[in-house]
C-alpha positions in Angstrom: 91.8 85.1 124.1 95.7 85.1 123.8 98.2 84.1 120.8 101.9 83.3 121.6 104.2 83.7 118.8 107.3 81.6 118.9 110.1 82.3 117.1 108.6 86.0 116.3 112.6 86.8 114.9 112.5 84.6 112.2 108.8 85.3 111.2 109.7 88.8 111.1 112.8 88.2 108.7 110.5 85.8 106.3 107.9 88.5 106.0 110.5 91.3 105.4 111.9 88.7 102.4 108.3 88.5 101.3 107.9 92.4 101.4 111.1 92.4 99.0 109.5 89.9 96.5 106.6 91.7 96.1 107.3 94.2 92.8 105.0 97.0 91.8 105.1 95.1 88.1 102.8 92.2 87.8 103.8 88.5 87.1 104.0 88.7 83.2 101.0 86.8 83.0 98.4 88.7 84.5 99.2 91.6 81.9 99.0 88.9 79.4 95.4 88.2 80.0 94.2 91.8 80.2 95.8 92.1 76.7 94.3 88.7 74.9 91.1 89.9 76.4 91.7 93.7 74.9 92.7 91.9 71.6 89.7 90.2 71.6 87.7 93.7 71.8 90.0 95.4 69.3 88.2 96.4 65.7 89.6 95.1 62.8 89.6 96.8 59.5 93.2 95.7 58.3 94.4 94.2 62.1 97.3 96.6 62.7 95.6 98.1 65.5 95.1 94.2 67.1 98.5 93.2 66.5 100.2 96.2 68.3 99.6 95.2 71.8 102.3 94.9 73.5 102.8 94.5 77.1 105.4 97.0 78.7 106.7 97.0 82.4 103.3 95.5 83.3 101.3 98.0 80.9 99.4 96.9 78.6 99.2 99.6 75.4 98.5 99.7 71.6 101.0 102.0 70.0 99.6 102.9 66.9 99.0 106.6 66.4 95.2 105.8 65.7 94.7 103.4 69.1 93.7 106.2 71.2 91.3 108.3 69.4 89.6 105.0 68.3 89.3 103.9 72.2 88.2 107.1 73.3 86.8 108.5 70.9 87.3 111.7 68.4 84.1 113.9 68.2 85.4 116.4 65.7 86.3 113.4 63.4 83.0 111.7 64.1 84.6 108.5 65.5 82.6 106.9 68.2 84.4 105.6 71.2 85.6 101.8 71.5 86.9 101.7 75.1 88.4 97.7 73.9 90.7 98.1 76.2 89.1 99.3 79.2 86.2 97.2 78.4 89.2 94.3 78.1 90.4 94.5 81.5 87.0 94.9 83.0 85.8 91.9 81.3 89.1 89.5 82.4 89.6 91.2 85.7 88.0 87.8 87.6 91.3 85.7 86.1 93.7 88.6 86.5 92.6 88.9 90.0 92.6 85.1 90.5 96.2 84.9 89.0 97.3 87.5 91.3 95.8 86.2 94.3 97.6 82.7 93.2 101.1 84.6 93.2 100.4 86.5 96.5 99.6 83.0 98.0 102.2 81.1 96.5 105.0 84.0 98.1 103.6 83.2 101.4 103.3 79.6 101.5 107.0 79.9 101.2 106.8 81.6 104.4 107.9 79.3 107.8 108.1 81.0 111.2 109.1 78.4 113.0 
C-alpha cells in the first residue's frame, strides 16, 4: 500500500491554522451544558446556591461561600456530601462530548489540501 500526498505545502499550512484555532477554553456552549445539568443537581433551600453558577474561562463554579462544603461535604458540621456538580458533568458528559466533537469536526471540514 502507498498514499501520495499532493500539495503536502498547503495541507501543512491549513493544519498549522487549525492547530491555532484550537483554544484550551471550550466553545461557550459546552461549559453551558455541564452547568444547566449541575443546576439541575443543585439543592434548593432558598436557591442562592442554584443561581450562582456562573461559567468562567470555560469553568464552571458556584461562588457562594457555602457551595463547597455542601458538594463535598463537611464532617465536623454533619453535612453530607452533594457532589451536584461532579455528579452534573458526569451525567451531561454524552452532549458535552458530542458538542465538542461537532466543533473539532466543523474546524476541520474547513480544512482543503488541495
Amino acid at each position: 500500500m502507498s498514499v501520495e500526498v499532493h500539495g503536502d505545502e498547503h495541507l501543512a499550512a491549513e493544519l498549522d491554522a487549525f492547530a491555532r484555532r484550537l483554544s484550551p477554553v471550550p466553545p461557550r456552549k459546552i461549559p453551558d451544558i455541564m452547568l444547566a445539568a449541575a443546576q439541575a443537581r443543585t439543592p434548593v433551600r432558598t436557591g442562592r446556591l442554584r443561581s450562582s453558577g456562573i461559567v468562567t474561562e470555560g469553568a464552571v463554579t458556584f461562588p457562594v461561600p457555602y457551595a463547597a462544603p455542601i458538594h463535598w461535604g463537611w464532617r465536623a458540621r454533619n453535612i453530607q456530601a452533594n457532589p451536584f456538580l461532579t455528579e452534573g458533568v458526569e451525567a451531561s458528559q454524552p452532549r458535552w462530548t458530542a458538542a465538542y466533537e461537532n466543533e473539532l469536526q466543523s474546524d476541520l471540514d474547513r480544512i482543503n489540501g488541495v
